[in-house]
C-alpha positions as CSV (number, residue, x, y, z in Angstrom):
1,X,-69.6,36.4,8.2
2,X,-65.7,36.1,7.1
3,X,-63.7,38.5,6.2
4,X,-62.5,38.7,2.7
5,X,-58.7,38.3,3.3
6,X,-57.9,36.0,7.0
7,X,-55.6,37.8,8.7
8,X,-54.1,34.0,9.7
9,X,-53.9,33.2,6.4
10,X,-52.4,36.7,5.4
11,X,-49.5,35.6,8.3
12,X,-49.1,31.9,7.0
13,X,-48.4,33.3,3.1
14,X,-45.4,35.4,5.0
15,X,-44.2,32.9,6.8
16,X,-44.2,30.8,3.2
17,X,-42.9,33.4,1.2
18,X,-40.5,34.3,3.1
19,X,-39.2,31.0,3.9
20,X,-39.5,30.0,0.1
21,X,-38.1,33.5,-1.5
22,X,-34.6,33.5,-2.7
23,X,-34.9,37.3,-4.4
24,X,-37.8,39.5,-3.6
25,X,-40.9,38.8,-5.1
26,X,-42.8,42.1,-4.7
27,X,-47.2,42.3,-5.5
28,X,-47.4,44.5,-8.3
29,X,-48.3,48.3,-7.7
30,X,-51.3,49.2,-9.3
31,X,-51.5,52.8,-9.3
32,X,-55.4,54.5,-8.7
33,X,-56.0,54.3,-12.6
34,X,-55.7,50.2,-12.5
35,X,-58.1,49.5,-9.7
36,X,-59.8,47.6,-12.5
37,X,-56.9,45.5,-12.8
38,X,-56.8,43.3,-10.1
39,X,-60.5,43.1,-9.2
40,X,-62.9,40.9,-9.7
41,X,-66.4,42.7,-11.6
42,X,-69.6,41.1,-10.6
43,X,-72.4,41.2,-12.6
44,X,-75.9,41.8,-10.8
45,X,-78.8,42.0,-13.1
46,X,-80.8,43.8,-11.1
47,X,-84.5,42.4,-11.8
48,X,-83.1,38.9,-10.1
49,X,-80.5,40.2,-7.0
50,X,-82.8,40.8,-4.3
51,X,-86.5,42.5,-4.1
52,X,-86.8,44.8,-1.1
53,X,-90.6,45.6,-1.4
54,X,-92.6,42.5,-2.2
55,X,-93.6,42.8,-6.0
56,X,-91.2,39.8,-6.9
57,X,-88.9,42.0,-8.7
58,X,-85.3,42.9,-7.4
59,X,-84.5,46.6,-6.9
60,X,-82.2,49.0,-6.0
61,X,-83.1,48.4,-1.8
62,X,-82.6,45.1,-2.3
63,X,-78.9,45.8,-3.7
64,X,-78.3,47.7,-1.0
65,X,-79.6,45.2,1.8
66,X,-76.8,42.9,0.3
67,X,-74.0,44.8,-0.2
68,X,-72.1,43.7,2.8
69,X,-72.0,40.0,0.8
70,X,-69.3,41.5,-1.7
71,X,-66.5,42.0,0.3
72,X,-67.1,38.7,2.2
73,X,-66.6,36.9,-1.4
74,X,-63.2,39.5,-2.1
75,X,-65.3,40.9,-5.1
76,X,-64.4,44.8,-5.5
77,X,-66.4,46.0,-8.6
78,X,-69.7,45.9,-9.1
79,X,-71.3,46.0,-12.8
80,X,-75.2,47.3,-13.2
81,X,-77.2,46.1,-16.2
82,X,-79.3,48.8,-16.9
83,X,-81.9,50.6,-14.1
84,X,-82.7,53.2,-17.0
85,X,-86.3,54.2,-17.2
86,X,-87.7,52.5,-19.3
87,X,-91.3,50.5,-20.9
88,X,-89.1,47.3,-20.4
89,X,-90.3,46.1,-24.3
90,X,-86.3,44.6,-23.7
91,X,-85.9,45.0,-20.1
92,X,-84.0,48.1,-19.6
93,X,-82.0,48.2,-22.7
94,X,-84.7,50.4,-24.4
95,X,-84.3,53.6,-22.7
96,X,-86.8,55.9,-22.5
97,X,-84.8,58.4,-20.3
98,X,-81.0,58.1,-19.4
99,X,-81.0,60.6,-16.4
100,X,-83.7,58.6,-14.5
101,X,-84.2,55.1,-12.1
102,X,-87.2,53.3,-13.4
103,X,-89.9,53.0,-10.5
104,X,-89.4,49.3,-11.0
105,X,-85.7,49.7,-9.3
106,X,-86.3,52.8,-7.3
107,X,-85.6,56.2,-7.0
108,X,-82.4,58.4,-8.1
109,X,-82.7,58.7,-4.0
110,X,-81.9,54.9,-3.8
111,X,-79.2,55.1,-6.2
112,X,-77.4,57.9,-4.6
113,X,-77.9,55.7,-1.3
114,X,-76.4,52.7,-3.1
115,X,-73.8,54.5,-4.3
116,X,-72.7,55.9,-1.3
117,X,-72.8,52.5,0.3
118,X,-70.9,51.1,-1.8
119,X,-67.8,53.8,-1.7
120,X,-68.3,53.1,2.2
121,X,-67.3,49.6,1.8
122,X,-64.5,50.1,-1.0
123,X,-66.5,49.1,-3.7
124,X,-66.7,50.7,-7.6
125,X,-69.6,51.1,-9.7
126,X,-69.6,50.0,-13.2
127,X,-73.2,50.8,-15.3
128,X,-74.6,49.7,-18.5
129,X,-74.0,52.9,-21.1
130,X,-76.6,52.4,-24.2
131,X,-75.3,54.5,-27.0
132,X,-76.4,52.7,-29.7
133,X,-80.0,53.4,-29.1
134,X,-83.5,54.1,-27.1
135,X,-87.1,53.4,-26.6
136,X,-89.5,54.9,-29.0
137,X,-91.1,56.2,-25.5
138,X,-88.4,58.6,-25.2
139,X,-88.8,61.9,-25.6
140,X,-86.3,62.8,-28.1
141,X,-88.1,60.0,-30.4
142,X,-91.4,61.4,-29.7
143,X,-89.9,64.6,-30.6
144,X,-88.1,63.9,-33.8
145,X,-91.1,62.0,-35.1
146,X,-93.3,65.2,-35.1
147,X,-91.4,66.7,-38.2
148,X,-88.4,67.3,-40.8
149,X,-88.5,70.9,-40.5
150,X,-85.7,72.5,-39.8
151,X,-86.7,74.1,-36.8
152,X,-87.7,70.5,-34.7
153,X,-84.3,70.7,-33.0
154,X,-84.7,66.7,-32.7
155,X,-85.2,66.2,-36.2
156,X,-81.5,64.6,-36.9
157,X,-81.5,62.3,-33.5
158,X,-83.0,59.7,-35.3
159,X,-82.4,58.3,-38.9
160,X,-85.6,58.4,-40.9
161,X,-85.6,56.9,-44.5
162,X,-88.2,57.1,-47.2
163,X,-90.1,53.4,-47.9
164,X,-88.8,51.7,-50.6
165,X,-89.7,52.9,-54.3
166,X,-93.3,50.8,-55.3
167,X,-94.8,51.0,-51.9
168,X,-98.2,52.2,-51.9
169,X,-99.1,52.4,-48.6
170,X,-96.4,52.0,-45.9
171,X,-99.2,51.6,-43.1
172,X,-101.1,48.8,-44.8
173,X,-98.3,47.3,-47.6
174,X,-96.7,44.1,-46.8
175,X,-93.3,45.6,-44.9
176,X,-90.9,43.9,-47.2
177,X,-92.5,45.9,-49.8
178,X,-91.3,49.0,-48.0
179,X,-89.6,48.9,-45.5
180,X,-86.1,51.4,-47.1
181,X,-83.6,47.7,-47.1
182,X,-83.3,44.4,-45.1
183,X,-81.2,45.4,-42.1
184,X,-82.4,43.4,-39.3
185,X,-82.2,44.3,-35.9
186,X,-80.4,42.5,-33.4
187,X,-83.5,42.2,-31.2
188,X,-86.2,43.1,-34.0
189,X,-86.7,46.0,-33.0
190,X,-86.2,50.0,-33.9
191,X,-82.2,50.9,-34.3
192,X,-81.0,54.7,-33.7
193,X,-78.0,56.3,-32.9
194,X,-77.2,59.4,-30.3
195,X,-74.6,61.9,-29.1
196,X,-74.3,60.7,-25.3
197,X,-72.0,63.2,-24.0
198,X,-74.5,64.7,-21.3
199,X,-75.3,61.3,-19.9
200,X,-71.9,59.9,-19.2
201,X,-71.6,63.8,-17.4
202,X,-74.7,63.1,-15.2
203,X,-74.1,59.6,-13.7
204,X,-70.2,60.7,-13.2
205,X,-71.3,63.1,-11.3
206,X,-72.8,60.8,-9.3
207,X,-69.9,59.0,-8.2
208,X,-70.5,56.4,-11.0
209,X,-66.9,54.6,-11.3
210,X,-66.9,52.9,-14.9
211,X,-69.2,52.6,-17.7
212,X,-69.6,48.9,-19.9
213,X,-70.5,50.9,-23.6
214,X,-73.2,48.5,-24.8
215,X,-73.3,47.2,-28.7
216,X,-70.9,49.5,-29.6
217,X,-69.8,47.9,-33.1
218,X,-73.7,48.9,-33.8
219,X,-73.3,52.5,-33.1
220,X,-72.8,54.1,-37.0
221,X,-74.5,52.4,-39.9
222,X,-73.8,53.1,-43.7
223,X,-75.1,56.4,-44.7
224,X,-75.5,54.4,-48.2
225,X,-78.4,52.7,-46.4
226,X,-77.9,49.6,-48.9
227,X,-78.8,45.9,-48.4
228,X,-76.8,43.7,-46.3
229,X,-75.4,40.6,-48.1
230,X,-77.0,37.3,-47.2
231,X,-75.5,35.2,-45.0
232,X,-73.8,31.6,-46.6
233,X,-73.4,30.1,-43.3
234,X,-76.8,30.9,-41.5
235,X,-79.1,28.0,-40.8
236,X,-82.4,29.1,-39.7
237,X,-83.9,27.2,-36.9
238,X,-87.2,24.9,-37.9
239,X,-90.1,26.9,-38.7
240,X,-88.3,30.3,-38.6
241,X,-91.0,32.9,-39.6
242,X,-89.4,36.0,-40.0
243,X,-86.0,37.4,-41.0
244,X,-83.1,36.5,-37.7
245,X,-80.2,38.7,-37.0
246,X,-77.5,36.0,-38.0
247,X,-79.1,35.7,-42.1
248,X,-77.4,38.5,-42.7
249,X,-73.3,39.8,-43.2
250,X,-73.6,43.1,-41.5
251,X,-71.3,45.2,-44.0
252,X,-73.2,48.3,-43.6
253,X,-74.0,48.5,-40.1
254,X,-71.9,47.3,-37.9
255,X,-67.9,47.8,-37.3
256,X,-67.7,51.2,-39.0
257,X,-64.4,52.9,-38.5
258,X,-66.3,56.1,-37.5
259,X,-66.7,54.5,-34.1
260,X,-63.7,54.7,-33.1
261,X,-63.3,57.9,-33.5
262,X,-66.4,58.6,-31.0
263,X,-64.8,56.4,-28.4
264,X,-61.5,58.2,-28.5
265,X,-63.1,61.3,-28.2
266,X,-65.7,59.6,-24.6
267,X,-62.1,58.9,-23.6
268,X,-60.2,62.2,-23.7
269,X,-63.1,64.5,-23.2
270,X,-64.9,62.9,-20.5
271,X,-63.2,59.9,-19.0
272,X,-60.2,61.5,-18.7
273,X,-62.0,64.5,-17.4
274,X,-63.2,63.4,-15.1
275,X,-59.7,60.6,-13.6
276,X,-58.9,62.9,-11.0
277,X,-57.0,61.1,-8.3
278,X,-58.3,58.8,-6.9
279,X,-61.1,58.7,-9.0
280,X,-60.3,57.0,-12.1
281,X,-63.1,56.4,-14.5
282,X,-63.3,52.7,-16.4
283,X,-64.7,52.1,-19.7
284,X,-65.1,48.3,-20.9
285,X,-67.0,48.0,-24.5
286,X,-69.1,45.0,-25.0
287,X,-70.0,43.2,-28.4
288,X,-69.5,39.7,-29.7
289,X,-66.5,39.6,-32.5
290,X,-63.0,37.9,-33.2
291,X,-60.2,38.8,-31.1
292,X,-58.5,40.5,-34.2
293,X,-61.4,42.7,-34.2
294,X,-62.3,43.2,-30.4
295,X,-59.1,44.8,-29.5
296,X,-59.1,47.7,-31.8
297,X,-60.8,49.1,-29.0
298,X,-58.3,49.7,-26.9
299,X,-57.1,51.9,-29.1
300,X,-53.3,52.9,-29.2
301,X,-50.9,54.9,-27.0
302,X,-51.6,58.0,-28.5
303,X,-54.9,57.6,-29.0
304,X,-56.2,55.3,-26.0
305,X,-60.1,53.9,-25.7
306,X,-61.3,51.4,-24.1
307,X,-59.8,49.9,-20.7
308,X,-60.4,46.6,-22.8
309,X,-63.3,45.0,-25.3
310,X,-65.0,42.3,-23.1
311,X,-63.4,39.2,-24.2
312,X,-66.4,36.5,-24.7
313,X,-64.3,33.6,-26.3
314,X,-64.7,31.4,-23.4
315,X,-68.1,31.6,-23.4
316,X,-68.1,30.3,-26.9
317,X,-67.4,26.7,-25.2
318,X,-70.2,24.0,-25.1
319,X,-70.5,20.3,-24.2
320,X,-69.9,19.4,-27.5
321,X,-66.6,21.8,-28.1
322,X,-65.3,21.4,-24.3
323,X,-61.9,19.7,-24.4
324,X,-58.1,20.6,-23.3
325,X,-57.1,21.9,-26.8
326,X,-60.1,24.0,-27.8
327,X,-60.0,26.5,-24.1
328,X,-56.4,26.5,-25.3
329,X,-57.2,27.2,-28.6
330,X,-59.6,29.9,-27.4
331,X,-57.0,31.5,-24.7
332,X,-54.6,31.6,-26.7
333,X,-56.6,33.3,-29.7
334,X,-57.0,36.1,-26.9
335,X,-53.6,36.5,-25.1
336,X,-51.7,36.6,-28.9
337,X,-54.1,39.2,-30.3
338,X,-54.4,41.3,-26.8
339,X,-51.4,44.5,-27.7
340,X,-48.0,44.5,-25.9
341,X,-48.9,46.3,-22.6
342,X,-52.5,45.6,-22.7
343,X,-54.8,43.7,-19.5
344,X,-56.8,40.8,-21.2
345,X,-60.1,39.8,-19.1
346,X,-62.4,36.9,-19.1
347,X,-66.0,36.4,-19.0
348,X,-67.8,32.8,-18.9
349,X,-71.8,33.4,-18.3
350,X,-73.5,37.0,-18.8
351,X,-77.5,37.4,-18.8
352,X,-77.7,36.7,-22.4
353,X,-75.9,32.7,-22.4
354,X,-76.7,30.0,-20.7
355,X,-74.8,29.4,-17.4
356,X,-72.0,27.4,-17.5
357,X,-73.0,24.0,-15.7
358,X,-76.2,23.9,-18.6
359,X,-73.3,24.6,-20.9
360,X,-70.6,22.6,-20.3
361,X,-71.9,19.8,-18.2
362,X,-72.6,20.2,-14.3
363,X,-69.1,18.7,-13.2
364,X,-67.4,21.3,-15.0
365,X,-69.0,24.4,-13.1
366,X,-66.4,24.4,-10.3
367,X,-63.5,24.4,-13.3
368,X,-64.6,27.0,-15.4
369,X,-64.6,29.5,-11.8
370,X,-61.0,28.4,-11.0
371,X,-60.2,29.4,-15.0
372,X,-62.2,32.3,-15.3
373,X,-60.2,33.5,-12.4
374,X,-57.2,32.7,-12.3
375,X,-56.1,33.6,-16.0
376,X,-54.3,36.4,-16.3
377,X,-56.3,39.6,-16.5
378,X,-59.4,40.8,-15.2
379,X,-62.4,38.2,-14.2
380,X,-65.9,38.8,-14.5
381,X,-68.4,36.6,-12.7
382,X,-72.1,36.8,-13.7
383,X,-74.7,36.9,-10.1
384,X,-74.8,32.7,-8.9
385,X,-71.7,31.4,-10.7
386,X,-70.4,31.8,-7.2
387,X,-72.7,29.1,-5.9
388,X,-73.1,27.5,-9.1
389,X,-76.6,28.1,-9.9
390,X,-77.9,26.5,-13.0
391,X,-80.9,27.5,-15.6
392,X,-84.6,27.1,-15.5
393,X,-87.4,26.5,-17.4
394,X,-90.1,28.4,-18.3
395,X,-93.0,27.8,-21.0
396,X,-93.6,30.2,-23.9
397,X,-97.1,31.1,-22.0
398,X,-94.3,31.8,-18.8
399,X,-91.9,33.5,-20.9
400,X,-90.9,37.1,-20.5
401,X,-87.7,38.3,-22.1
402,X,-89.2,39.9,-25.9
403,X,-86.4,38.3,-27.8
404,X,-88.5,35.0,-27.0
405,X,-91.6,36.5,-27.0
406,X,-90.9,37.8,-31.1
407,X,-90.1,34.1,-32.4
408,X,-92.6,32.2,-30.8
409,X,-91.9,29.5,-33.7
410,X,-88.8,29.3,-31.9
411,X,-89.2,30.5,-28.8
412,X,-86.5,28.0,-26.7
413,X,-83.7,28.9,-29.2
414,X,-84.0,32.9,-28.2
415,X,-85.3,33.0,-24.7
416,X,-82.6,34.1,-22.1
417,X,-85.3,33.9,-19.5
418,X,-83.2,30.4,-17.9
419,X,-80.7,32.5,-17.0
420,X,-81.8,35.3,-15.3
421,X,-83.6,33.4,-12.4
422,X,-83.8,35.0,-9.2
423,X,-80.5,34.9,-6.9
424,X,-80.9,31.9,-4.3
425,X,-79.6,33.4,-1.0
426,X,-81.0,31.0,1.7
427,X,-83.4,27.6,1.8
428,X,-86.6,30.2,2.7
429,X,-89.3,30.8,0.3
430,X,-88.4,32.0,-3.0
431,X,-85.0,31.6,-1.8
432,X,-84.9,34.8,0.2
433,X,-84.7,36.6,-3.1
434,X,-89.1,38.0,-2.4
435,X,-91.7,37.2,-0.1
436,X,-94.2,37.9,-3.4
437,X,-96.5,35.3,-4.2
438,X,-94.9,34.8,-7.4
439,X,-91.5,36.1,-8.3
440,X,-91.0,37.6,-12.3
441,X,-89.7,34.3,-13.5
442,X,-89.8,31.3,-11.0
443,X,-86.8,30.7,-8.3
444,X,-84.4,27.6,-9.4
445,X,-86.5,24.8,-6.9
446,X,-82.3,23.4,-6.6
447,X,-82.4,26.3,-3.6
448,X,-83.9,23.9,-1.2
449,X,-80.7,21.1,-2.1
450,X,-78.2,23.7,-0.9
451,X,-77.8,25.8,-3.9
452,X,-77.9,29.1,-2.1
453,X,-75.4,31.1,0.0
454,X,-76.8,30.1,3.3
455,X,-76.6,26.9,3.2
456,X,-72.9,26.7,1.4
457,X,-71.0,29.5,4.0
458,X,-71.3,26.7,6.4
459,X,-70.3,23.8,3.8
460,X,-66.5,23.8,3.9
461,X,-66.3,22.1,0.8
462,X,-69.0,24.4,-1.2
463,X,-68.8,25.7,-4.6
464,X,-69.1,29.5,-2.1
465,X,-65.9,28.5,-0.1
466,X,-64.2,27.2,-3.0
467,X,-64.7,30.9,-5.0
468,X,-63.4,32.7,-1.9
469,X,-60.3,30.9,-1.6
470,X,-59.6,31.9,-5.2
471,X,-60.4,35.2,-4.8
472,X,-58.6,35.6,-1.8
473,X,-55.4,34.5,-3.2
474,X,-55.6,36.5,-6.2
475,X,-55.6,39.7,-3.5
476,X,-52.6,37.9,-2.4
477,X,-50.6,36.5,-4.5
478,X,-48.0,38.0,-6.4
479,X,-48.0,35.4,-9.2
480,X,-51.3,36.0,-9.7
481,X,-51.5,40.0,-10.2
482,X,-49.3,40.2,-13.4
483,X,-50.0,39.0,-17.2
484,X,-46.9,36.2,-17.0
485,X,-48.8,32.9,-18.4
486,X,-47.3,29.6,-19.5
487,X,-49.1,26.7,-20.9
488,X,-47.9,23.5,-19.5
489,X,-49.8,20.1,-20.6
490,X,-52.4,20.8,-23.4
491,X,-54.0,17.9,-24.9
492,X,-58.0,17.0,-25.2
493,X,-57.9,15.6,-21.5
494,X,-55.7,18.7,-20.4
495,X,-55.5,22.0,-20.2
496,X,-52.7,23.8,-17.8
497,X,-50.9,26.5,-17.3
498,X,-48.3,28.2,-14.8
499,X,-48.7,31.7,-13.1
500,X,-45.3,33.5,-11.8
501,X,-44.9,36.5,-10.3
502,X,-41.9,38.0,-12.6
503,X,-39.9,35.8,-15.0
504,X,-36.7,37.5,-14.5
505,X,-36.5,36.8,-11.2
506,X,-34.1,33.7,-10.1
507,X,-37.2,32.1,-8.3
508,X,-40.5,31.7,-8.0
509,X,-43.4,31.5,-5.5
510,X,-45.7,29.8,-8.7
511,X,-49.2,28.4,-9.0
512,X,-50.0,25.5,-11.7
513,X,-53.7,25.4,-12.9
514,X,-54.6,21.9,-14.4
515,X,-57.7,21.4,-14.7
516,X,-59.2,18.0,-16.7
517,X,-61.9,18.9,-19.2
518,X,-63.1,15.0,-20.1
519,X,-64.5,12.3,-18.8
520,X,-62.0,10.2,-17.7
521,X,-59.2,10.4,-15.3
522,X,-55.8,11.5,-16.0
523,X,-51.8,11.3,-14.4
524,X,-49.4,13.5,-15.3
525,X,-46.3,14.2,-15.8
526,X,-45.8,18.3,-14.9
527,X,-42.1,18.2,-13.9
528,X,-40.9,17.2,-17.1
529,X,-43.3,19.3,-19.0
530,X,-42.0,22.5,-17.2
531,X,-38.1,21.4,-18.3
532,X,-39.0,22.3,-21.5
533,X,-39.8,25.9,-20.7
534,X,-36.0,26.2,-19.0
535,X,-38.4,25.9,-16.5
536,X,-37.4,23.0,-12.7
537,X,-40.3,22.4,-10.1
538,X,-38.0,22.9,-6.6
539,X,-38.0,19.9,-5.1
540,X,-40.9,18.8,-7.9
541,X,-43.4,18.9,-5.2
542,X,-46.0,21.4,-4.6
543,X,-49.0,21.9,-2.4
544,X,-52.6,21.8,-3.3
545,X,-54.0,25.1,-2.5
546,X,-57.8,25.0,-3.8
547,X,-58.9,21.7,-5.6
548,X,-62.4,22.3,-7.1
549,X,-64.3,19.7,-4.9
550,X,-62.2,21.2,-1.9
551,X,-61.0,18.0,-0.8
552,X,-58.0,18.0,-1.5
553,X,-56.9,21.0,0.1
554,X,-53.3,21.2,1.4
555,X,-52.2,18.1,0.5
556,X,-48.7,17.5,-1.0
557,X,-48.3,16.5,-4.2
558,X,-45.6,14.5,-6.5
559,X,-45.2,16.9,-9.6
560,X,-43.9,14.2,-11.6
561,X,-47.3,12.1,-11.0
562,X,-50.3,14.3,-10.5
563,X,-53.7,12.5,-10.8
564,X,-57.3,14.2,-12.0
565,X,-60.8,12.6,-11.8
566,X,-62.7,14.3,-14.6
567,X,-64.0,17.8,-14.4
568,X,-61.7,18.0,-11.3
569,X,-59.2,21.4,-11.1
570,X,-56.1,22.1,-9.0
571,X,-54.6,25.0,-7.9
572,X,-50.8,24.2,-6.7
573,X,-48.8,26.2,-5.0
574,X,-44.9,25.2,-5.9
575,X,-41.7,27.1,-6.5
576,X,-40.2,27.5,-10.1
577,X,-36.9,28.1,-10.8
578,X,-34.7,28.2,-13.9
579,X,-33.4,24.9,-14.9
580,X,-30.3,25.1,-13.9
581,X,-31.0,25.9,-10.9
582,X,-32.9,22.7,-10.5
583,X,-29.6,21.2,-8.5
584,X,-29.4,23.3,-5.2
585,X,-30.3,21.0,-2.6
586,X,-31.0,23.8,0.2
587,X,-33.6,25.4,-2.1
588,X,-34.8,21.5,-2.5
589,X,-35.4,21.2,1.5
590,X,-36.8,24.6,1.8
591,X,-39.6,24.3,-0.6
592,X,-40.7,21.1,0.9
593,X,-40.1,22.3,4.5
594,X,-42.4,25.3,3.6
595,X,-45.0,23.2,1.6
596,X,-45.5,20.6,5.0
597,X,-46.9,24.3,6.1
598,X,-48.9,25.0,3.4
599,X,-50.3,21.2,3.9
600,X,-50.7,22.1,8.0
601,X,-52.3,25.3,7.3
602,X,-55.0,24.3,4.9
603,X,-55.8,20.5,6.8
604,X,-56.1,22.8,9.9
């Protein structure tokens, strides 16, 4: 098993730096209250990582039993979906008790274990925070049903509205007859609101390290409780038998100012609370909106909130939108709306999309890694996009997530099940993820080809080996740990873009991205592009560092004439320097005396 950072390769980037540097190009400090910064946050959904006791469902001994795989891959932060107690009616996300570990995962035993494990090997914590809502199994619900009298302490955890004027008979009337307006929920299911203080309390004290604040723009509705305007733009899928989500404009319950408020308080009272050194506590708030509206949560200097909104524009691509101008278009919207001083982050599969190969096309897998992760900011990979695992099928008699299971007109439009198949570790049965019978949904039968970890640590040129290198260099690489970005060639082919360490330094150790989105191959002209930035490739050479089929590694490269076959990406390593600069000849020899290294090292 390798080590995340090779100490020979830690030796060679001296020796290249060193050689190449004409100031001194320093790695950013991040103090303890940016560990978030630089790491890369893995997502494990829990049901599919590994089962540790046979019942074909993954747990928290199974997390545990693979920990040691994270800091072979360079991944520092680890996220949780939720392990709450819980009837599962939406796995996990309907809580029925936020101090507890459903049997399913374990015990609050194995998570203390976990966590402790996964301090030991330098890794954070980051858990699934559900503020918006619970189960109607939990005992507060149970509680506030009984009564409105003023003595049910509970009364007021839930909103309860009269039926609409006219009905009869809520229990037997049609439910548009009575229920109190239209408001759908996002799942179909009950919608309630809570004070959360004591929870955040209770898993910090646990060592927890970071919290992702689930549907926040949910969390306060209109106290008006009127009907939501119809939607102009929805089309309902075929045979759509009941009212979806997306019909409606969601003017009265969702995006209410009052929530910021609440967040600004989570983060002074108890985040901050509880950042003592080194212990700094994360908060990242997750829901689907524009970047205009997504990063009011950071808040403001006075008044701080979230570390950052997750930032889901690139998962907005799809075959039929993937091209060089529209992930420009979609990076861009980000980086221009993200506040001066501000860390962007990027996100390209979660458990609720597709995964990125059924997205985009399967050539294109290996690209969207190298983009998610080396654009500026914080990268967050989603369990398999490391080996590139793809979706499965499963019928609607198969199917198990409820979203699904409630539309069954329309079952394949809603079902997230393809995504959350179980993780493919090795070419064993059910891919080393069970030794059940049958696993909760079925294994991806692609495990067997070579999509699994086994098999690809030993490929050289797997999609595996390929994420480590990038990982690796973001730990070491200066260029890569700051929020300096400049787009290069951007057309419907192309999308590029340069990373340098500092731009007010007289030189660079620099890294262009290029990376060709179509279907047919490209040559390029990068030298000139980068003149008109005031920008002069050294030499205009570079070395390929990572190429996303990994055979191309450490070869040099003509900057004025850089070919791509489609769906390929390059990472090259080069040295920028102001333009005119472009004319000293010793700098000329000494970038391409230390990129013949870089070409040694990497065909070594």
């Amino acid at each position: 098993m390798a080590a995340c950072t090779d100490r020979t390769l830690a030796i060679y980037l001296f020796i290249v730096c060193s050689t190449i540097a004409v100031t001194n190009v320093s790695t950013t400090d991040f103090t303890w209250r940016e560990w978030w910064k630089p790491t890369v946050i893995y997502q494990i959904y829990p049901r599919s990582f590994m089962d540790s006791d046979g019942d074909g469902v993954g747990d928290l001994q199974g997390i545990i039993s693979r920990l040691e795989y994270f800091p072979e891959i360079c991944v520092d932060s680890i996220w949780l979906s939720p392990i709450y107690e819980s009837p599962m009616a939406d796995f996990g996300y309907d809580v029925s008790d936020f101090k507890n570990i459903d049997p399913i995962f374990g015990t609050l035993d194995d998570f203390d274990a976990m966590i402790i494990k996964m301090h030991q090997l330098g890794l954070k914590l980051i858990m699934d925070f559900v503020p918006n809502h619970s189960s109607d199994k939990h005992d507060w619900f149970l509680e506030s049903m009984k009564s409105k009298d003023a003595s049910n302490e509970y009364r007021d955890f839930y909103v309860w509205k009269d039926p609409k004027e006219g009905c009869n008979d809520p229990v037997t009337d049609e439910p548009e007859n009575c229920l109190p307006n239209n408001w759908v929920s996002v799942f179909s299911g009950s919608r309630v609101q809570e004070e959360m203080d004591s929870v955040l309390r209770f898993w910090f004290d646990r060592g927890v390290d970071g919290m992702r604040v689930d549907a926040i723009r949910h969390m306060y509705e209109d106290e008006s409780y009127a009907d939501e305007p119809v939607n102009p733009d929805y089309t309902p899928p075929p045979d759509e038998d009941k009212p979806q989500y997306d019909s409606l404009l969601h003017t009265m319950t969702a995006d209410l100012p009052e929530l910021h408020d609440v967040i600004e308080g989570w983060r002074s009272e108890i985040f901050e609370k509880y950042s003592t050194e080194p212990n700094y506590r994360f908060m990242v708030t997750e829901t689907y909106d524009t970047p205009s509206k997504l990063v009011l949560y950071y808040g403001t200097e006075e008044n701080p909130q979230a570390d950052y909104p997750f930032n889901f524009q690139l998962i907005m691509l799809t075959e039929d939108t993937l091209s060089g101008t529209e992930v420009h278009r979609l990076v861009d919207d980000w980086m221009v709306s993200t506040p001066q001083g501000k860390w962007p982050n990027w996100v390209v599969g979660n458990h609720d999309n597709n995964r990125i190969g059924d997205k985009l096309g399967y050539q294109y897998k290996r690209a969207a890694n190298i983009l998610n992760l080396l654009l500026p900011g914080t990268p967050t990979t989603y369990y398999g996009e490391e080996i590139g695992m793809e979706d499965i099928w499963v019928s609607y008699n198969d199917t198990q997530d409820p979203y699904a299971k409630n539309n069954p007109c329309c079952w394949e439009e809603y079902t997230r099940d393809p995504e959350r198949s179980p993780m493919q570790w090795d070419a064993t049965e059910n891919s080393g993820f069970s030794t059940a019978n049958k696993t909760w949904l079925p294994v991806n039968e692609k495990y067997l080809l070579g999509l699994n970890v086994e098999d690809q640590r030993k490929d050289p040129r797997s999609a595996l080996n390929m994420y480590k290198k990038l990982t690796e260099l973001r730990k070491i690489a200066p260029a890569l740990q700051t929020n300096n970005l400049t787009y290069l060639i951007v057309n419907e082919q192309i999308f590029s873009f340069l990373r340098i360490p500092n731009e007010k330094d007289a030189s660079h150790n620099s890294y262009l991205i290029t990376i060709n989105f179509s279907n047919e191959p490209s040559t390029d002209d990068y030298a000139s592009n980068v003149n008109n930035r005031n920008l002069a490739f050294v030499g205009n050479v570079g070395a390929i560092t990572v190429s996303s089929d990994m055979d191309r590694n450490g070869r040099l490269v003509d900057l004025t004439s850089v070919d791509l076959k489609p769906g390929e990406a390059l990472v090259i390593e080069t040295m920028t320097v102001p333009s005119s600069a472009r004319r000293h000849t010793f700098l000329n020899l000494t970038l391409i005396a230390a990129l013949i290294l870089v070409a040694y090292y990497f065909t070594n």
